[in-house]
KOLTOR-498858 format. One record per residue: residue number from 1; residue in one letter; x, y, z of N, C-alpha, C in turn. Coordinates in Angstrom, 2 decimals. Layout:
KOLTOR-498858
 resi resn    n.px    n.py    n.pz   ca.px   ca.py   ca.pz    c.px    c.py    c.pz
  NUM    a       X       Y       Z       X       Y       Z       X       Y       Z
...
END
This chain:
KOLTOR-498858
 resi resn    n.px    n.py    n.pz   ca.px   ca.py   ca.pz    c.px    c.py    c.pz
    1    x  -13.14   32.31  -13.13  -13.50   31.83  -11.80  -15.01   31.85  -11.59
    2    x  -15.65   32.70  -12.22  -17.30   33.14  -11.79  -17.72   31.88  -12.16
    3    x  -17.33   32.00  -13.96  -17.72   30.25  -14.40  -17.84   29.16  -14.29
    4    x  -16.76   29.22  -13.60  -16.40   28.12  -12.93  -16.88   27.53  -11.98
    5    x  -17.63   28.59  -10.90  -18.30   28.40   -9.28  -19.45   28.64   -9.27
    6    x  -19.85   29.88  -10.69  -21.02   30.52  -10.07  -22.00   30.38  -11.16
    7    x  -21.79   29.64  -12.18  -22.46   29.56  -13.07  -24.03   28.98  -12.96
    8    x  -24.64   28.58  -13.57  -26.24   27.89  -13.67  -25.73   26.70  -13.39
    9    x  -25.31   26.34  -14.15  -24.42   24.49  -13.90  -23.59   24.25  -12.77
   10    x  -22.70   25.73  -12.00  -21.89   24.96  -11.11  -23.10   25.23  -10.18
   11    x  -24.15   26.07  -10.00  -24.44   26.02   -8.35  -25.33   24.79   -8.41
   12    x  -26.13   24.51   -9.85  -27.00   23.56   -9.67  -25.78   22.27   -9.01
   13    x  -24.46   21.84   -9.57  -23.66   20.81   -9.32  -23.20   21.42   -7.73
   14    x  -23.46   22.38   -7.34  -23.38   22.67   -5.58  -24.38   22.07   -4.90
   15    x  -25.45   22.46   -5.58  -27.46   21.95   -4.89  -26.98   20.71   -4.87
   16    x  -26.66   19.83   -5.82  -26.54   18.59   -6.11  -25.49   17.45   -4.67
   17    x  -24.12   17.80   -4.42  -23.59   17.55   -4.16  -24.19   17.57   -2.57
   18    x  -24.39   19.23   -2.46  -24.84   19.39   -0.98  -26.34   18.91   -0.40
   19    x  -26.76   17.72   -1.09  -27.87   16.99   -0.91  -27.38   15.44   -1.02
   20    x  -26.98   15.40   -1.54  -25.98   13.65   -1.87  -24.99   13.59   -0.91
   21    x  -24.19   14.05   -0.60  -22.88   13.71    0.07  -23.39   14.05    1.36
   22    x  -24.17   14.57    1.77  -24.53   14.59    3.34  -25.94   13.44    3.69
   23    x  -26.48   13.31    2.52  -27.51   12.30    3.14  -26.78   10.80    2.69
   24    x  -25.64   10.64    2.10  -25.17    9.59    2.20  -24.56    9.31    3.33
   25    x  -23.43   10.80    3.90  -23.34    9.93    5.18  -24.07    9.80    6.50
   26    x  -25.19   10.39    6.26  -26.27   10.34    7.00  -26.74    9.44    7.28
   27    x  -26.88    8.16    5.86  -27.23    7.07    6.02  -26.24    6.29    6.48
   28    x  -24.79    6.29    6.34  -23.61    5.31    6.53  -23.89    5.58    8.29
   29    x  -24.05    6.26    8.85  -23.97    6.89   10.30  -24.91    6.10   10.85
   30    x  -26.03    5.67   10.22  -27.62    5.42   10.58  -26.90    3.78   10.70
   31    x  -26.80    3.41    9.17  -26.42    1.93    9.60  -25.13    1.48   10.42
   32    x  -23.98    2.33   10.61  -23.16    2.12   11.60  -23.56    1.66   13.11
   33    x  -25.26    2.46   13.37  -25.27    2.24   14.46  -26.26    0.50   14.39
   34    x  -26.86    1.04   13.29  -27.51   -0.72   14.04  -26.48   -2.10   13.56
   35    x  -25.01   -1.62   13.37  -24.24   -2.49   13.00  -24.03   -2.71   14.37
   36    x  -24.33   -1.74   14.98  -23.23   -1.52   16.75  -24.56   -2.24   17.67
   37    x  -25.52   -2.54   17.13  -26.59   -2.68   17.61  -26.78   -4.06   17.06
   38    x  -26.26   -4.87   16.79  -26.21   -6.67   16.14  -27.05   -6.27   14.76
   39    x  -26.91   -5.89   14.21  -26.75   -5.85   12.66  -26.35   -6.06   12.15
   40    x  -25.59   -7.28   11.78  -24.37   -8.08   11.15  -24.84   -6.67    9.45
   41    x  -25.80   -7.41    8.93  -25.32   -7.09    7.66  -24.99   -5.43    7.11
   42    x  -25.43   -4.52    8.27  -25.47   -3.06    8.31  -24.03   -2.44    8.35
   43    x  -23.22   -4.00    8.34  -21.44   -3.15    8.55  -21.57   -3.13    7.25
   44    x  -21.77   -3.66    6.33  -21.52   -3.69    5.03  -22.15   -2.28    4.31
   45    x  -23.28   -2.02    4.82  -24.21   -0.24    4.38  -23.45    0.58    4.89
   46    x  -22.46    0.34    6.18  -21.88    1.66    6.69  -21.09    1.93    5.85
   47    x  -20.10    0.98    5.42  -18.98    1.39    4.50  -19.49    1.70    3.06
   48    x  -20.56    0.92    2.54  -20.54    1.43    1.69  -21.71    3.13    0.94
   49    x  -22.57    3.28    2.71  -22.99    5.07    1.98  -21.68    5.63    1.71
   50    x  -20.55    5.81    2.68  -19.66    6.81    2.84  -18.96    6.67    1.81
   51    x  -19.08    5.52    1.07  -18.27    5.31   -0.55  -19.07    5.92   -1.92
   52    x  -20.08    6.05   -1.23  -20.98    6.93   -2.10  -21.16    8.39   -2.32
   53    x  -20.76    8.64   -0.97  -20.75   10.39   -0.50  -19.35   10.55   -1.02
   54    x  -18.44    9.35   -1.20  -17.26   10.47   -1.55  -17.09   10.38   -2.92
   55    x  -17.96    9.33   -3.76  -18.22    9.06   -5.10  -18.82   10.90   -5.86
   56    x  -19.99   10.64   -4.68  -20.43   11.87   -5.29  -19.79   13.42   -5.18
   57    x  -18.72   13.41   -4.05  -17.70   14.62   -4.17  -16.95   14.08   -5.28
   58    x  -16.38   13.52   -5.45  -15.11   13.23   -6.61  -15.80   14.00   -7.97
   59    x  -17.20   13.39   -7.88  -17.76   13.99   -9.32  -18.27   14.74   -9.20
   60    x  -18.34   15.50   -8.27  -18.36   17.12   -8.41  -17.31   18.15   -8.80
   61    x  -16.30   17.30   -7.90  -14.87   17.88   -8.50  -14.64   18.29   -9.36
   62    x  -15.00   17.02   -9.99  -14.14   16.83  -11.91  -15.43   17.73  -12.77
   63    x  -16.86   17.87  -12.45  -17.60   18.33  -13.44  -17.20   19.88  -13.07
   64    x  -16.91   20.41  -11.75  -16.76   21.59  -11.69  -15.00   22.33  -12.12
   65    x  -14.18   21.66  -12.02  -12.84   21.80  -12.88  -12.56   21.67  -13.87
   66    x  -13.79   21.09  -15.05  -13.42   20.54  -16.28  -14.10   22.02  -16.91
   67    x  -12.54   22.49  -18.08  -12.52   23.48  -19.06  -14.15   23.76  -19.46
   68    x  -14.53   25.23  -19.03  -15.84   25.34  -19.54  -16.17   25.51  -20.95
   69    x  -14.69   25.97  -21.67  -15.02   26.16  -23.31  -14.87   24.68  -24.13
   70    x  -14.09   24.04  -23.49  -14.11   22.24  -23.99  -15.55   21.86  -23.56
   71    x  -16.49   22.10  -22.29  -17.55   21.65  -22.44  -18.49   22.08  -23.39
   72    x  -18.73   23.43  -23.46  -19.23   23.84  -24.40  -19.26   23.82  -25.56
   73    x  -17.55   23.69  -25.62  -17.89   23.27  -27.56  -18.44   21.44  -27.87
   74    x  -17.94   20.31  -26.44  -18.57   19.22  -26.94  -20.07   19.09  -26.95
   75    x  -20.62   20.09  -26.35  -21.92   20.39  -26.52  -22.33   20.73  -27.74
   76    x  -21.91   21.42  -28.40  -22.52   21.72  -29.51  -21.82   21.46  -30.65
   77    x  -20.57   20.23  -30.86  -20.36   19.77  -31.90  -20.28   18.76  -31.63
   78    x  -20.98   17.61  -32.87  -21.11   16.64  -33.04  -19.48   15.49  -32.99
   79    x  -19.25   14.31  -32.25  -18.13   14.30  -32.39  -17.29   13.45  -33.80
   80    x  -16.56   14.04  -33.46  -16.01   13.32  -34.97  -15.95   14.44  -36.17
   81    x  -17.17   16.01  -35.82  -17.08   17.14  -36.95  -15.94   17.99  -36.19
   82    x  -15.31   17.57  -35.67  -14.08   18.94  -35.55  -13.36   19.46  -36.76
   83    x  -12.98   18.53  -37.51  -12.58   18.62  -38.41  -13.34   19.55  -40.01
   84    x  -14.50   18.93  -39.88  -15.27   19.83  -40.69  -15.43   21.52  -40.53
   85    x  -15.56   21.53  -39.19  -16.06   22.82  -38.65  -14.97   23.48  -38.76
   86    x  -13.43   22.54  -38.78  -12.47   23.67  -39.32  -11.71   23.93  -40.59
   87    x  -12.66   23.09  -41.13  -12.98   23.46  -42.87  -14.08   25.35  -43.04
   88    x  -14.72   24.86  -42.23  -15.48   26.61  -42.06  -14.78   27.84  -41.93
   89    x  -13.87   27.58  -40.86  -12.98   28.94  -40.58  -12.60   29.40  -39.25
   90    x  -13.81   28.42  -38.19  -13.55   28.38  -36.68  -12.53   27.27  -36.38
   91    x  -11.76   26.86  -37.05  -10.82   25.83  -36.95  -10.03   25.79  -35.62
   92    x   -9.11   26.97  -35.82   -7.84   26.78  -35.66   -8.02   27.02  -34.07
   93    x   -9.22   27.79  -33.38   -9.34   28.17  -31.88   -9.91   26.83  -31.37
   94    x  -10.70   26.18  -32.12  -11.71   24.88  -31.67  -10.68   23.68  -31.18
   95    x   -9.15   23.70  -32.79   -8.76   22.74  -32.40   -7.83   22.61  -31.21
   96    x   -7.58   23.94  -31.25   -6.26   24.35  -30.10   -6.68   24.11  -28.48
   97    x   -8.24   24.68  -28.68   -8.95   24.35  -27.38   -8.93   22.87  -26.76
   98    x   -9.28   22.14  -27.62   -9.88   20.44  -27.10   -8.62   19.76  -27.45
   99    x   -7.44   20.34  -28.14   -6.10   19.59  -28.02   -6.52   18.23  -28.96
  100    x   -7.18   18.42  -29.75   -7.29   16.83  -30.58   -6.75   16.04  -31.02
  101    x   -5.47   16.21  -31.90   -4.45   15.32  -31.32   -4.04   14.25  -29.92
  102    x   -4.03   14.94  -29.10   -3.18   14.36  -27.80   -4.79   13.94  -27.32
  103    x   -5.69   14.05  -27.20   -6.73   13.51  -26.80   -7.27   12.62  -27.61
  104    x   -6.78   12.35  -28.83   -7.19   11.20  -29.55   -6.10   10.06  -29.20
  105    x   -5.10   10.16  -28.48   -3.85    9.83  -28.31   -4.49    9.02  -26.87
  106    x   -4.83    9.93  -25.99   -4.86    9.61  -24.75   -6.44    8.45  -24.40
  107    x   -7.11    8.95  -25.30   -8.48    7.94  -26.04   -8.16    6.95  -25.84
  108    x   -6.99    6.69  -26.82   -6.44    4.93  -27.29   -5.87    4.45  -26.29
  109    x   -5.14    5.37  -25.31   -4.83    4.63  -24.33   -5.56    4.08  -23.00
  110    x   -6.35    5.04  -23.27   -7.87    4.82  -21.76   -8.46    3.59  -22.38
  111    x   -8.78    3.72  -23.95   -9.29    2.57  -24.61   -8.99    0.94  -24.25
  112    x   -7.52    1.20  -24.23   -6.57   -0.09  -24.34   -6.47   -0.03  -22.80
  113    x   -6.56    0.39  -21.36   -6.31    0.30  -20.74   -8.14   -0.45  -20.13
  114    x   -9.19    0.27  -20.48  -10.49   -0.10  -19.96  -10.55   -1.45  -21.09
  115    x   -9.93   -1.86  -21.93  -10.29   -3.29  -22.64   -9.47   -4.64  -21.40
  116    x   -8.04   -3.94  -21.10   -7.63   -4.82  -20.56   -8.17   -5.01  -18.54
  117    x   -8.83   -3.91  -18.52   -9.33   -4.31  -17.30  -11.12   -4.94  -17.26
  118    x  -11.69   -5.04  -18.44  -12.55   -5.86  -18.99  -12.02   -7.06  -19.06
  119    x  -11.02   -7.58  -19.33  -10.27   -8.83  -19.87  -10.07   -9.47  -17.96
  120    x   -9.73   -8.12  -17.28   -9.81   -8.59  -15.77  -10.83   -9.13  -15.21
  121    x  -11.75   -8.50  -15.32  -13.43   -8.36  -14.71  -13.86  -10.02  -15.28
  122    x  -13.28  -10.09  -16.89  -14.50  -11.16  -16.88  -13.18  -12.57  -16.24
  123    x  -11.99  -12.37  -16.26  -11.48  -13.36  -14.83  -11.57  -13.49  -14.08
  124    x  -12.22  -12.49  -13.22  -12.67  -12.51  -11.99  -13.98  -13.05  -11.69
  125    x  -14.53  -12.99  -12.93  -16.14  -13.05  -13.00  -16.25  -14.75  -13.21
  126    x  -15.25  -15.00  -13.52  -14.98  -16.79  -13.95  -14.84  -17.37  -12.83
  127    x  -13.31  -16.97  -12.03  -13.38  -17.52  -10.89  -14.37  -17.19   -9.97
  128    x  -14.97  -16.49  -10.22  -16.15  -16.34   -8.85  -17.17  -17.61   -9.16
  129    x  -17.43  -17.80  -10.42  -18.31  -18.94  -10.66  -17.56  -20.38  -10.39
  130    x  -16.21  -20.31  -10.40  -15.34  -21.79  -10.01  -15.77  -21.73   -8.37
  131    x  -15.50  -20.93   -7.69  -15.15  -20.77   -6.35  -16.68  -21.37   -5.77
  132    x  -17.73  -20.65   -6.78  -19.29  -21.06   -6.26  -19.36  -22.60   -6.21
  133    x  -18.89  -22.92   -6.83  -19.20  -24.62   -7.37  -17.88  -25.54   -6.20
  134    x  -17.07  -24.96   -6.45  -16.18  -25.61   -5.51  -16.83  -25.29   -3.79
  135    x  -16.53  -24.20   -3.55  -16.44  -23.89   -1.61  -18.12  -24.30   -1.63
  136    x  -18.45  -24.59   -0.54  -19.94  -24.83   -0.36  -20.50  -23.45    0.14
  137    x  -22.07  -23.16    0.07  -22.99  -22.12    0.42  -22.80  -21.51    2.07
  138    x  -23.18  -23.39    2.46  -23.23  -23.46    3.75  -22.36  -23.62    4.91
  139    x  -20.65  -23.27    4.12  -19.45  -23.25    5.53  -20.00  -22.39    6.47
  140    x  -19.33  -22.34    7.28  -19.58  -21.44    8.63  -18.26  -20.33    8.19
  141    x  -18.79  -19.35    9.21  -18.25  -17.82    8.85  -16.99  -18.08    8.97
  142    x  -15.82  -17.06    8.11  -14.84  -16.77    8.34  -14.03  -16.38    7.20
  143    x  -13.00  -16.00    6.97  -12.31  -15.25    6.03  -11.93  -16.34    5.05
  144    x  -11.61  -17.65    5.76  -11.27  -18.45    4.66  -12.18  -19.59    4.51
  145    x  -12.49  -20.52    3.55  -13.33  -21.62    3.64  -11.89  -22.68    4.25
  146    x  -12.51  -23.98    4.53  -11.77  -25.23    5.15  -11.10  -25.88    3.86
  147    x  -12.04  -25.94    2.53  -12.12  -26.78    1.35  -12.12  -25.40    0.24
  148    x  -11.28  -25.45   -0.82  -10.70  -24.78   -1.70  -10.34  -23.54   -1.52
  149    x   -9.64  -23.38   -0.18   -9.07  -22.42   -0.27   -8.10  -21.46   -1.11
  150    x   -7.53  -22.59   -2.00   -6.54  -22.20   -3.55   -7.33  -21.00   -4.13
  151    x   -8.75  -22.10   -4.71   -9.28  -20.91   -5.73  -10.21  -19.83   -4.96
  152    x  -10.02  -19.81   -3.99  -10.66  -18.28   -2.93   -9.84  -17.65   -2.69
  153    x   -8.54  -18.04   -2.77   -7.43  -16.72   -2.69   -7.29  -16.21   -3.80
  154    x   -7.53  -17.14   -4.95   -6.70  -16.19   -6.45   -8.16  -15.37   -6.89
  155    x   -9.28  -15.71   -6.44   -9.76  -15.17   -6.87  -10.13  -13.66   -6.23
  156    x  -10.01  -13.93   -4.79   -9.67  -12.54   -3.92   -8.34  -12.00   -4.68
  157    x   -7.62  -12.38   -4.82   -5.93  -11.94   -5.29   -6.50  -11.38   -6.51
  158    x   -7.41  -12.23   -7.47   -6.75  -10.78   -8.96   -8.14   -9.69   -8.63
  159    x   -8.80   -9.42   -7.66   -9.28   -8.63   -7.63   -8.79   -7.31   -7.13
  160    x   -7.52   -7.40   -6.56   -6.19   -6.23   -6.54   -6.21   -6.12   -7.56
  161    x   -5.36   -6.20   -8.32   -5.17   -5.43   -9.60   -6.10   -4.96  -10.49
  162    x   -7.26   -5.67  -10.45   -8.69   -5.05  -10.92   -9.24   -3.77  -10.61
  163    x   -9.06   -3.66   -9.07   -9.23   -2.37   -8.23   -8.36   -1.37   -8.36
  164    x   -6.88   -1.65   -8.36   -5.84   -0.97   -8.99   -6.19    0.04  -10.28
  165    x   -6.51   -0.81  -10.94   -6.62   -0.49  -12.98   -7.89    0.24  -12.52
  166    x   -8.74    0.04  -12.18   -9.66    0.65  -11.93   -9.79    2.43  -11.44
  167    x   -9.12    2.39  -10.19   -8.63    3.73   -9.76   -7.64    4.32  -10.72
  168    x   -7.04    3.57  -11.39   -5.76    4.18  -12.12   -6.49    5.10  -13.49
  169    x   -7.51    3.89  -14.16   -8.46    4.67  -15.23   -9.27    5.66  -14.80
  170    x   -9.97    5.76  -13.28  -10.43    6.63  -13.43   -9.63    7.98  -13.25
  171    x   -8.72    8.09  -12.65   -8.03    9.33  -12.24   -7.56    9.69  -13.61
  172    x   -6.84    9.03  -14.77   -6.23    9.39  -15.93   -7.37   10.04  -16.97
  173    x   -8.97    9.53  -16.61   -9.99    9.76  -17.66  -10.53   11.31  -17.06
  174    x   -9.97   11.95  -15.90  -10.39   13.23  -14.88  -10.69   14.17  -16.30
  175    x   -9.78   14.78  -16.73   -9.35   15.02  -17.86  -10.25   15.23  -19.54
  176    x  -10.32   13.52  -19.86  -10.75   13.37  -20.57  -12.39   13.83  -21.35
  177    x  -12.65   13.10  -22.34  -14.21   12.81  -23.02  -15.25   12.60  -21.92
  178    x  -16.42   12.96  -22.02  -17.28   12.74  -20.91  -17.71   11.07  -20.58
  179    x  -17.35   10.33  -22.46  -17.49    9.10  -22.71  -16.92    8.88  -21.59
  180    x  -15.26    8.68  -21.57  -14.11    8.07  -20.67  -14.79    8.26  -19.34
  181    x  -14.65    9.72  -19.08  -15.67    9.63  -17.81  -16.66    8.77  -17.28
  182    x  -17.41    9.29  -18.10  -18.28    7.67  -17.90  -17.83    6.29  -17.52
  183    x  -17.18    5.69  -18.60  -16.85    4.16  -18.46  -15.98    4.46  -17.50
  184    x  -15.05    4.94  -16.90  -14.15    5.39  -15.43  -15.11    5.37  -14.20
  185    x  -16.30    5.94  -14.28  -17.11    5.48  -13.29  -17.90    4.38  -12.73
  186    x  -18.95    4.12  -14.38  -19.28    3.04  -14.33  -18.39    1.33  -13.78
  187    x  -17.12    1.47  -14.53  -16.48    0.38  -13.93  -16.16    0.36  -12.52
  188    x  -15.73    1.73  -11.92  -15.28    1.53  -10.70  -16.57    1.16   -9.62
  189    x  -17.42    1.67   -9.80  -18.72    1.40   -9.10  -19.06   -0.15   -9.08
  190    x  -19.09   -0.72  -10.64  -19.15   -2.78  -10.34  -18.32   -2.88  -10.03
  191    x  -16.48   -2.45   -9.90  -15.56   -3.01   -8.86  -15.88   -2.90   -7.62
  192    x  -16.66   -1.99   -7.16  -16.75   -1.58   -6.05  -17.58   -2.37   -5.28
  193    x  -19.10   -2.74   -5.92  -19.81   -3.41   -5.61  -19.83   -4.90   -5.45
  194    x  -18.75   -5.13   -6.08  -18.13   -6.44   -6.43  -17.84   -7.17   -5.30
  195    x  -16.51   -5.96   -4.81  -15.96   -5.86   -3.44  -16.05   -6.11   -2.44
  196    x  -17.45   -5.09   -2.08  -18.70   -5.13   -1.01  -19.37   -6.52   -1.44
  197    x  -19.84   -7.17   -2.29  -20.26   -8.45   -2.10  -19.48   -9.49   -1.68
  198    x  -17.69   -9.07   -1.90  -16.72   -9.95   -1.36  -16.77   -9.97    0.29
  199    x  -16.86   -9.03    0.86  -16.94   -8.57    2.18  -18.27   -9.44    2.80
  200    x  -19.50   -9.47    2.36  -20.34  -10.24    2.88  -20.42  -11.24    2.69
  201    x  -19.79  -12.08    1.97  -20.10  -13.92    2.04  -18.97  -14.08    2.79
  202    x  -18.14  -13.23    3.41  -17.05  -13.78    5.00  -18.50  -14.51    6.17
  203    x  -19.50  -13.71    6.14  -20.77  -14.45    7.14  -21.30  -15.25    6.58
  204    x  -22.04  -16.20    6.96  -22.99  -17.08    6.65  -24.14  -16.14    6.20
  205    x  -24.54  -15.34    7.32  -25.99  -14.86    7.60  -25.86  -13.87    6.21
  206    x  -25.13  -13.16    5.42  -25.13  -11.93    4.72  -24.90  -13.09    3.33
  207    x  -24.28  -14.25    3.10  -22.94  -14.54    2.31  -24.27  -14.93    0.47
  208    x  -25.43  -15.08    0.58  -26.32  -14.72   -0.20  -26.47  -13.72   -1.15
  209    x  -26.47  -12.46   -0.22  -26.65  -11.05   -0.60  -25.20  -10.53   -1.56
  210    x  -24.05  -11.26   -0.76  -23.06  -11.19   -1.27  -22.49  -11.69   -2.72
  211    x  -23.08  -13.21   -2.96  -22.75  -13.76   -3.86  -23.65  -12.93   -5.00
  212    x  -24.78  -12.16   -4.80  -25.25  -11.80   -5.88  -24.68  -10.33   -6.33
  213    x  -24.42   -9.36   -5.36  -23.52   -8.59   -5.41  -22.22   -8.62   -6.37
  214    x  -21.62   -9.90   -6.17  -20.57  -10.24   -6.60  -20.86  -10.54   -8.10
  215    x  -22.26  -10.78   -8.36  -22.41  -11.39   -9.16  -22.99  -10.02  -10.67
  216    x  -23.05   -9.23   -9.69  -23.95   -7.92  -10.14  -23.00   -7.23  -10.85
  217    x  -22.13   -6.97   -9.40  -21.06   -5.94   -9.96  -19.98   -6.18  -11.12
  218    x  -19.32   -7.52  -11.53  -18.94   -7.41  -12.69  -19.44   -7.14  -13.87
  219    x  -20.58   -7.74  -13.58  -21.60   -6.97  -15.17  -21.72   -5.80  -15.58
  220    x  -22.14   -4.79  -13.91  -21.67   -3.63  -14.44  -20.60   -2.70  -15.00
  221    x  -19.69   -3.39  -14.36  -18.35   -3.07  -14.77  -17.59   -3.46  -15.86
  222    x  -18.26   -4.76  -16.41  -17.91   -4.92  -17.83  -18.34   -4.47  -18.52
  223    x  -19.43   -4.15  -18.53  -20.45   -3.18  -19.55  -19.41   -1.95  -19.31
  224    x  -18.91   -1.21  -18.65  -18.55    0.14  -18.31  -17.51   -0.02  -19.53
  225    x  -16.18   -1.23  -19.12  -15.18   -1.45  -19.80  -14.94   -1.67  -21.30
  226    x  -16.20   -1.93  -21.68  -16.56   -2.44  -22.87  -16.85   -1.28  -23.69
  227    x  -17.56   -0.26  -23.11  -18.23    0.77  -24.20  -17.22    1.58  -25.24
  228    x  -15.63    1.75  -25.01  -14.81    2.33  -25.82  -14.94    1.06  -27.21
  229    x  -14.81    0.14  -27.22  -15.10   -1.11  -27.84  -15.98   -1.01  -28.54
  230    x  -17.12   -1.12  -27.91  -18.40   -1.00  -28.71  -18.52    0.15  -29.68
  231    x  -18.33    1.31  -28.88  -18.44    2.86  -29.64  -17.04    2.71  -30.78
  232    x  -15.99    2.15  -30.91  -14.83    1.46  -31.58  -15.35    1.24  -32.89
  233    x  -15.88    0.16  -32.75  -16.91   -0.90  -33.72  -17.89   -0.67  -34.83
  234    x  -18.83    0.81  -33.62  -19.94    1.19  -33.93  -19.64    2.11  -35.40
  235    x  -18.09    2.76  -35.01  -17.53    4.11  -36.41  -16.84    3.53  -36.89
  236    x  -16.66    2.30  -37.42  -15.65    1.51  -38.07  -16.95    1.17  -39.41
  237    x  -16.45    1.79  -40.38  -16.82    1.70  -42.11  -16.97    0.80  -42.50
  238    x  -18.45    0.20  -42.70  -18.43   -1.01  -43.97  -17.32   -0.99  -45.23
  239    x  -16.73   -2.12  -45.67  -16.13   -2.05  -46.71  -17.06   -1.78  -47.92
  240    x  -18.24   -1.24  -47.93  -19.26   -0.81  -48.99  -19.10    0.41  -48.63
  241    x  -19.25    1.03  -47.45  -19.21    2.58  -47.24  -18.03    3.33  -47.25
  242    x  -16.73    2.33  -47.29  -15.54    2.50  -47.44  -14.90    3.11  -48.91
  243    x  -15.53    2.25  -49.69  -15.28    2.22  -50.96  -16.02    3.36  -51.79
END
């Protein structure tokens, strides 16, 4: 328990949190009001500090619940030497600790689950570029355009299940590699932002800010989705180094 709460790392991840999560909603509070105050585009900052403040509790959570002897040992072994190191003689506690098996198991499935919500992102990322070319810049406000409304629903529509897969990877990666972690965040953040750019081209006056938003956040989020892939690729053996 001390370790857990009271360590160098957890109070610094206390300092941390208790500076982030209150000046985020400090700021969501700030722009709430000049939303209330004809600030069209400040509804969009309200919602999204407070998505930030609770971004930054979530990952406090998980850094302060995650096994301190699994952190420590990925700290100081290289990955991929587990195996060696239990050629040494520290084997059998190292492997029992980090469960390597079932976490190489659960890898492939975060793997295969962040490829196919990459496979989402860049559909979404397509139709957002159909929808640009079709609906015009300059409709007047409202939830739906007059003219292609088809491809503005599907493309609002597969962004459910995007958001879905999204929350679903990150909660399953809680757990996991700090990697997974990672790409679990990174993606949800360009879904997120994605989102929030969906929310502002409903106005005329914001629908700019929005389209680039929109335009932002899949990138980041494909990049997020992508890195099990890449890092995949990166330890995959020349057939010269193979041999």
């Amino acid at each position: 328990m001390r370790r857990r709460w009271l360590s160098r790392r957890a109070l610094l991840l206390h300092l941390e949190v208790a500076i982030v999560a209150p000046g985020c909603a400090a700021a969501g509070y700030w722009q709430a009001t000049r939303a209330l105050a004809g600030n069209s585009l400040s509804w969009a900052y309200s919602v999204e500090w407070p998505v930030f403040a609770l971004f930054a509790i979530a990952a406090w959570w998980h850094l302060i619940h995650e096994d301190p002897d699994a952190y420590e040992a990925r700290k100081h072994v290289p990955p991929g030497d587990e195996e060696l190191v239990a050629a040494g003689g520290a084997s059998t506690q190292l492997v029992t600790t980090l469960g390597r098996e079932e976490d190489v198991t659960a890898d492939r499935t975060n793997g295969r689950l962040a490829l196919t919500l990459a496979v989402l992102t860049g559909m979404n990322f397509v139709l957002g570029l159909v929808a640009l070319f079709a609906i015009s810049m300059g409709r007047p406000s409202g939830w739906l355009p007059a003219n292609g409304e088809a491809i503005y629903l599907l493309h609002a529509l597969c962004g459910i299940p995007l958001a879905l897969g999204a929350a679903a990877l990150l909660v399953r990666v809680r757990r996991s590699t700090r990697i997974y972690v990672a790409v679990g965040w990174i993606g949800m953040i360009g879904v997120a932002i994605a989102g929030g750019g969906g929310l502002l081209t409903v106005a005329l006056s914001t629908r700019f800010l929005g389209m680039a938003l929109m335009f932002l956040g899949p990138v980041i989020a494909g990049f997020g989705y992508l890195i099990p892939a890449m890092q995949s690729r990166s330890r995959t053996p020349s057939p010269a180094e193979g041999g």
